[in-house]
C-alpha positions in Angstrom: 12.8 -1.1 -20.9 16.3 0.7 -20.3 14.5 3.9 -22.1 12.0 3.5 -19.7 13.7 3.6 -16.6 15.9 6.5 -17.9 12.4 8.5 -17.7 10.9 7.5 -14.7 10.9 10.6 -12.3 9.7 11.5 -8.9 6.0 12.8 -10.0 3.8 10.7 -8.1 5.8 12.3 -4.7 4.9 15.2 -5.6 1.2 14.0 -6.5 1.3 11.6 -3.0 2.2 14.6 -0.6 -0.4 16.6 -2.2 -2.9 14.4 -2.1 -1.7 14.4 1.4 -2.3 17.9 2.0 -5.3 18.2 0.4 -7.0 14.7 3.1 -6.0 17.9 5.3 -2.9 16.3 6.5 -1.0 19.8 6.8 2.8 18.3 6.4 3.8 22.1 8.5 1.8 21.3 11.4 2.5 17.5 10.9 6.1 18.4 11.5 5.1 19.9 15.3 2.7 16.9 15.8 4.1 15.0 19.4 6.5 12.1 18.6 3.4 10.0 20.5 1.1 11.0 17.4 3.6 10.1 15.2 4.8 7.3 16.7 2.9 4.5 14.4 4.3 5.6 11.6 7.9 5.1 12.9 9.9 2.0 12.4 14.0 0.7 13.8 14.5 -0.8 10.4 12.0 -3.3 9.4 10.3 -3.4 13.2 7.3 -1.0 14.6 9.2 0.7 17.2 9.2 -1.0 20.5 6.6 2.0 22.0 4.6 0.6 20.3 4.5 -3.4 21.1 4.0 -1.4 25.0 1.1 0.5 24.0 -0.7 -2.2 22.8 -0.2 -5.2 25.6 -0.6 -2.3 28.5 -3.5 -0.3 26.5 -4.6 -1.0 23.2 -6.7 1.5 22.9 -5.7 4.4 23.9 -6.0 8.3 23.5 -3.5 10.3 21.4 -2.2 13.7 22.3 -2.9 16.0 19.1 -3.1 20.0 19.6 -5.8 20.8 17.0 -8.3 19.8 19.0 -9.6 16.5 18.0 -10.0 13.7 19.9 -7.7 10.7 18.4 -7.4 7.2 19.6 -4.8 4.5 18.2 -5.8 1.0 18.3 -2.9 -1.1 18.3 -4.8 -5.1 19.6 -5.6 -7.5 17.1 -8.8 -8.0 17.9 -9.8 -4.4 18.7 -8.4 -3.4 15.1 -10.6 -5.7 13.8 -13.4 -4.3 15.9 -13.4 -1.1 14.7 -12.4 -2.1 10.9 -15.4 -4.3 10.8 -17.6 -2.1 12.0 -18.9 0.1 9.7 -22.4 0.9 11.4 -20.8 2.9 14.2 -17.3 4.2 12.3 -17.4 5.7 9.5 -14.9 6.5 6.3 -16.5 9.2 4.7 -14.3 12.1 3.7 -16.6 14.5 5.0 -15.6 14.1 8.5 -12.4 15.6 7.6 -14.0 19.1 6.0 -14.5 21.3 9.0 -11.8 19.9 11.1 -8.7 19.2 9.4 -8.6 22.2 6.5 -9.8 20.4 4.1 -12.5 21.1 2.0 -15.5 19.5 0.7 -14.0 19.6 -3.2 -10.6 18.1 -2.2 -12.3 15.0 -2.0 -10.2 12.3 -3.8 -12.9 9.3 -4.4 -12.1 6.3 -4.5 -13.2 3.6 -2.1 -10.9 4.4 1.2 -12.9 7.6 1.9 -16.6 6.0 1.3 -19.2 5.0 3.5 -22.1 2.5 2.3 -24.0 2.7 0.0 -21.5 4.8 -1.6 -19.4 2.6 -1.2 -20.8 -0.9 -1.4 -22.0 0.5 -5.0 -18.3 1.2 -6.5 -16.6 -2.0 -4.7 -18.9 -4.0 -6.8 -18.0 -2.6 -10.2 -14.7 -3.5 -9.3 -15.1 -6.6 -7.5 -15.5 -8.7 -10.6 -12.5 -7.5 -12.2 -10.5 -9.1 -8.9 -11.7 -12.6 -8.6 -9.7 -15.2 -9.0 -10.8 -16.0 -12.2 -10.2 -12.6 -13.7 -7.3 -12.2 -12.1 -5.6 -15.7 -13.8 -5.4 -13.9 -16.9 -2.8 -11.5 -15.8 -0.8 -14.1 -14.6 0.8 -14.6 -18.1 1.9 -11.0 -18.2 2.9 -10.7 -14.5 5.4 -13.4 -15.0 6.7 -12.1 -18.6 7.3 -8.6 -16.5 9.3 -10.2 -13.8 11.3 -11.9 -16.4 11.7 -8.9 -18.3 12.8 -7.2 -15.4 15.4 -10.0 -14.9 16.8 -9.9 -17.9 17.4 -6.0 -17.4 19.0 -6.6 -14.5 21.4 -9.3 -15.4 22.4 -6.7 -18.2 23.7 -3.8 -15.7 27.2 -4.3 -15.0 28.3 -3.4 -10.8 25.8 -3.1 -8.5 22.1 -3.1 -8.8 19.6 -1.2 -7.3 16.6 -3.7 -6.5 14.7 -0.9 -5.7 14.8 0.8 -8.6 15.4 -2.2 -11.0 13.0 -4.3 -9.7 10.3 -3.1 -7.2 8.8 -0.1 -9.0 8.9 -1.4 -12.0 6.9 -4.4 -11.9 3.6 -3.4 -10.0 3.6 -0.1 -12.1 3.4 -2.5 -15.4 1.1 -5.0 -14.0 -1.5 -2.0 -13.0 -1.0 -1.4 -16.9 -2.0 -4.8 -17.8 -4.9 -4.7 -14.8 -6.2 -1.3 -16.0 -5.7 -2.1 -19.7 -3.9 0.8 -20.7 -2.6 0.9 -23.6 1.0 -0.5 -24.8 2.0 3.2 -26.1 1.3 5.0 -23.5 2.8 2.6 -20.7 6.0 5.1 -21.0 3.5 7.9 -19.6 1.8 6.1 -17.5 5.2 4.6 -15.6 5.7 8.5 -15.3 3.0 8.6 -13.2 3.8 5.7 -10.9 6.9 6.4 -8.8 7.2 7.1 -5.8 8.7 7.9 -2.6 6.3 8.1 0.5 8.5 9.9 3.3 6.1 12.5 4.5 9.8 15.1 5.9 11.7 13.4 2.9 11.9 16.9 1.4 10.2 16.5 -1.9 8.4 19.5 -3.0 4.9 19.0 -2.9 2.3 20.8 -5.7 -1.0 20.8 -4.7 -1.7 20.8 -8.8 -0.7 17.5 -8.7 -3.7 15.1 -7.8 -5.4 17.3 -10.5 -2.9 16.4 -13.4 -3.2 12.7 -12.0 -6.8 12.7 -12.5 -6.7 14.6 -15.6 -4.5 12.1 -17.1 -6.5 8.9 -16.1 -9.7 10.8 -17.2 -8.0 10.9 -20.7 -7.8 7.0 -20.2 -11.7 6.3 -19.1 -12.4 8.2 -22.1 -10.2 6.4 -24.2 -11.9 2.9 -23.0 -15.7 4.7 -23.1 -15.1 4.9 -27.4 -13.3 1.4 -27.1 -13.8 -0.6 -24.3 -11.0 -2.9 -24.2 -10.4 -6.4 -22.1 -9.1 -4.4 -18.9 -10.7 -3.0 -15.6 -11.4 0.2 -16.8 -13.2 -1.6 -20.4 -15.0 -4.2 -18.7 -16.9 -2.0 -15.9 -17.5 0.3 -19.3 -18.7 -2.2 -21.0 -20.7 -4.3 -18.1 -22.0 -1.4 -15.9 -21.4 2.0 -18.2 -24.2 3.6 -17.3 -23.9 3.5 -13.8 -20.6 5.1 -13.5 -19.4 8.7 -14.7 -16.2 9.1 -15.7 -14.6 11.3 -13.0 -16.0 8.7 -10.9 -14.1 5.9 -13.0 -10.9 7.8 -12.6 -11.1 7.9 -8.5 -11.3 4.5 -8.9 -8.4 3.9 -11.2 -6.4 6.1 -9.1 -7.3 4.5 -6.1 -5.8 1.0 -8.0 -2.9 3.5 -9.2 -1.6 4.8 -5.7 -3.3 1.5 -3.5 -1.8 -1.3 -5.6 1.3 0.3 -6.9 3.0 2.0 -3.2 2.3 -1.2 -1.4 3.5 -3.8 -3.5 6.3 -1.9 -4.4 7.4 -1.7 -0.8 6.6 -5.4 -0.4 8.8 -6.4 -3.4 12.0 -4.0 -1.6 11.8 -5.2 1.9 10.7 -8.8 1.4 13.9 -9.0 -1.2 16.0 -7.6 2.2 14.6 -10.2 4.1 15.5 -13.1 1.6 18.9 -11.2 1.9 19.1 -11.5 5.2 17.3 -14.8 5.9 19.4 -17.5 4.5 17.0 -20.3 4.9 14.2 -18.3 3.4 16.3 -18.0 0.9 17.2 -21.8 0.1 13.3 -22.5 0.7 12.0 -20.2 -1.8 14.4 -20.8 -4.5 14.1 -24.7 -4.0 10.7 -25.2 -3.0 7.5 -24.3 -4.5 5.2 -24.8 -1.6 7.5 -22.9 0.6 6.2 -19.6 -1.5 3.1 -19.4 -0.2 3.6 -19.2 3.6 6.8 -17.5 2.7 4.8 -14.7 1.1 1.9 -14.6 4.2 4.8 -14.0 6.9 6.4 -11.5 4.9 2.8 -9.3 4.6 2.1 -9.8 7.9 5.5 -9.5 9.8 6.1 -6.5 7.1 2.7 -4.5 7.2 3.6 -1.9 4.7 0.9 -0.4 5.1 0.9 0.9 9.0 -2.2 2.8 9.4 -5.6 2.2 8.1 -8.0 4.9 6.8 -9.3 7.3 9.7 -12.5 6.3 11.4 -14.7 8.6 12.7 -17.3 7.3 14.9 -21.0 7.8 14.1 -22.3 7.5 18.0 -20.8 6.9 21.3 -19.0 3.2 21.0 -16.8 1.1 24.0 -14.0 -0.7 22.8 -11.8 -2.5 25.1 -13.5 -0.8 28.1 -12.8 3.0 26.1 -15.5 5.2 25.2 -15.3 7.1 22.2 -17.3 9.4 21.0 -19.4 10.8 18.7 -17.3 13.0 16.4 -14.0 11.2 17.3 -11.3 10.1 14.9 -9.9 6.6 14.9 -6.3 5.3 14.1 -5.8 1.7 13.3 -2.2 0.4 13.6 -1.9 -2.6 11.2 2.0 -3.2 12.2 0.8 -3.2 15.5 -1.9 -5.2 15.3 -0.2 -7.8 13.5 2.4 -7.9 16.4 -0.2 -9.1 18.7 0.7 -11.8 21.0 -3.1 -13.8 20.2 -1.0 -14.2 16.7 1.3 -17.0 17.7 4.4 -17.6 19.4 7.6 -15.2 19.0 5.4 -12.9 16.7 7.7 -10.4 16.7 10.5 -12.5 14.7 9.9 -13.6 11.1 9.4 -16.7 10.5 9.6 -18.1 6.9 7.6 -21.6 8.0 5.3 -20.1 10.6 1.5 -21.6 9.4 -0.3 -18.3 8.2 -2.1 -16.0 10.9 -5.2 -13.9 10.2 -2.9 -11.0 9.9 -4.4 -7.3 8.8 -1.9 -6.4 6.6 -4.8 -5.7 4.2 -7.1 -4.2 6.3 -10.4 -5.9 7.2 -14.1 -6.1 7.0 -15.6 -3.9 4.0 -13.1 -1.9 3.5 -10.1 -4.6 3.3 -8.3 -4.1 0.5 -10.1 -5.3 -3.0 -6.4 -6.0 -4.6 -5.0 -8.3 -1.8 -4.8 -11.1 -4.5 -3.9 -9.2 -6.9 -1.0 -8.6 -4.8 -0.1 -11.8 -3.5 -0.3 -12.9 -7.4 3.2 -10.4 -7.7 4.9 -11.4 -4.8 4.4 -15.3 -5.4 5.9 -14.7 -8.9 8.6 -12.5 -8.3 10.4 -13.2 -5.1 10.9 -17.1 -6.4 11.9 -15.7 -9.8 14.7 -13.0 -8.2 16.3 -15.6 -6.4 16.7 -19.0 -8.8 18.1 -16.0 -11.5 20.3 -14.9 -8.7 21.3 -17.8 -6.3 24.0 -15.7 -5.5 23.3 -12.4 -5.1 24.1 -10.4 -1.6 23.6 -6.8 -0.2 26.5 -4.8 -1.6 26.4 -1.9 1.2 25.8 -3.0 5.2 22.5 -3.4 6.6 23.1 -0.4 8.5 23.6 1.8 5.7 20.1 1.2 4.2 17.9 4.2 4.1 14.3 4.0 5.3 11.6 6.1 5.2 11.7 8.4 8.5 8.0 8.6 9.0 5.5 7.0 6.6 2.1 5.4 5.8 3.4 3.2 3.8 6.7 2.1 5.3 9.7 1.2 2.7 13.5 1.4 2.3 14.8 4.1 -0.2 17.5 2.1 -1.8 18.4 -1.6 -2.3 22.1 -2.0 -3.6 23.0 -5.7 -4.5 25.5 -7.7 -6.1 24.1 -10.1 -8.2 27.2 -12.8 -8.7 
């Protein structure tokens, strides 16, 4: 495992800022956007900035100033978010809305299920909706809990500080995608290669545009692989259950779309929930010493957390009212998850975490048909890991101040660059 941190690199930046570019998000003109479009994706440390708690109790929905000439609304309520997110007759995900209007062009078009409308879409979610039940999911949980451990055991190995970042978070969701995807135990090396990242969109990573392409290129190898010899994992079972109604570049998007969907989050879920427990004593004692703690421990964290901060654009299909606010045909919408799940309707002092609060109908993974297929999957990690980290580590503290942490300035999927500890 040492070897294979020692080769882990910064390609899937590279291949995340490209992919980026080529939705049409033009990072130059991004960089000039008005700090009230940009504004969502901002965060004072591990809270929305307070702009936009303001925006959403005086207006939430409202209409974003953006010089290209588009017409962009942000939805910040709880229940208007789930308004538009569940309704996928008058909004709609397709990535053609973009070609046309934001430079990008027809080809660029990643697949995948986040840029799919029905029946497109309701036709790829259920190849892999089988492979995330439950039931198919308990069979990872063997190998989700030998990683942790693994990981662990690395960790205890490293003498001085420890980066839980580095040490911890990427690694495990990177191999559990392994396990999920069933790729094979020689080429996990290559494949870890593929799955780090940092998601600062003015971090200064250079972005290649060839990137996506060597992404795709590389899973493609993989579907091929698994159409000669299907094997137990996602990728083998929709071969072997549903083969011939699925090419293989379309097989790819999807794996991708597990790659970047399941890896980025979780990762950033396994970082900042860790700081939390750091900071948050009694968390700490309750999910070390208590099993059902976990659990609500774990809902809190997604919600209160909301890695995730924006949803897929909407664009709507035909004129549609939400919360008194017309918006027309042609328009693009914004849905702010950490906004949403900051929503007074939530509960009491919902913008303080609260390790014992009784779980909300948060949106940290989206909602309606296009809420995230892996949410299990992803509550499987955290439930394993962050109980695991702290009984092997009952004494382990932050070894820099909070205020030196880095986060990410302005992100999609929000995170914290670096995680020194001490672990004894």
């Amino acid at each position: 495992m040492g070897n294979l941190r020692s080769r882990i690199v910064s390609w899937v930046t590279r291949r995340y800022l490209a992919r980026a570019q080529k939705k049409g998000l033009d990072l130059s003109k991004m960089a000039i956007l008005p700090d009230a479009v940009l504004m969502p994706l901002r965060r004072e440390g591990l809270d929305p900035v307070p702009e936009l708690g303001r925006k959403r109790v005086e207006e939430p929905v409202s209409k974003l100033p953006v010089p290209f000439g588009l017409n962009l609304w942000l939805v910040s309520g709880h229940e208007e978010a789930k308004t538009v997110l569940g309704d996928v007759k008058s909004f709609s995900n397709d990535f053609g809305n973009l070609v046309g209007k934001t430079g990008a062009a027809a080809d660029d078009n990643p697949g995948g299920l986040g840029f799919a409308d029905p029946p497109v879409h309701t036709r790829l979610r259920k190849l892999l909706t089988p492979e995330f039940t439950m039931r198919r999911l308990g069979r990872l949980k063997p190998g989700i809990e030998a990683i942790v451990n693994e990981r662990l055991d690395a960790m205890a190995k490293i003498d001085g500080p420890v980066d839980l970042v580095e040490e911890f978070a990427l690694p495990i969701p990177s191999l559990v995608i392994c396990e999920l995807l069933g790729v094979p135990y020689e080429e996990r090396d290559a494949f870890q290669h593929l799955a780090v990242a940092r998601f600062d969109l003015f971090g200064g990573a250079d972005a290649s545009l060839g990137a996506i392409s060597e992404s795709l290129d590389y899973l493609l190898g993989v579907v091929r692989k698994q159409r000669e010899n299907p094997g137990d994992g996602l990728l083998g079972m929709i071969i072997k259950e549903h083969g011939d109604q699925v090419d293989d570049r379309e097989l790819a998007g999807l794996a991708d779309g597990v790659l970047t969907g399941g890896f980025e989050t979780t990762a950033s879920m396994l970082a900042l929930g860790a700081l939390v427990l750091l900071q948050d004593h009694e968390s700490f004692v309750n999910v070390r010493d208590d099993d059902d703690s976990v659990g609500p421990f774990v809902e809190e964290l997604l919600r209160y957390l909301t890695v995730v901060q924006v949803a897929f654009p909407r664009f709507a299909r035909e004129d549609v009212t939400v919360a008194g606010k017309t918006i027309k045909q042609g328009d693009m919408v914004v849905v702010s998850l950490s906004g949403a799940n900051r929503d007074d309707s939530l509960g009491a002092d919902i913008e303080t975490f609260d390790g014992s609060r009784t779980p909300t109908s948060h949106v940290a993974f989206g909602y309606g048909a296009h809420r995230c297929i892996g949410a299990e999957l992803a509550r499987m990690e955290l439930r394993a890991a962050y109980p695991a980290l702290v009984r092997r580590f009952p004494e382990m503290r932050l070894n820099v101040s909070p205020d030196e942490l880095t986060f990410r300035k302005v992100s999609i999927v929000y995170g914290v660059e670096n995680l020194p500890v001490t672990l004894s």
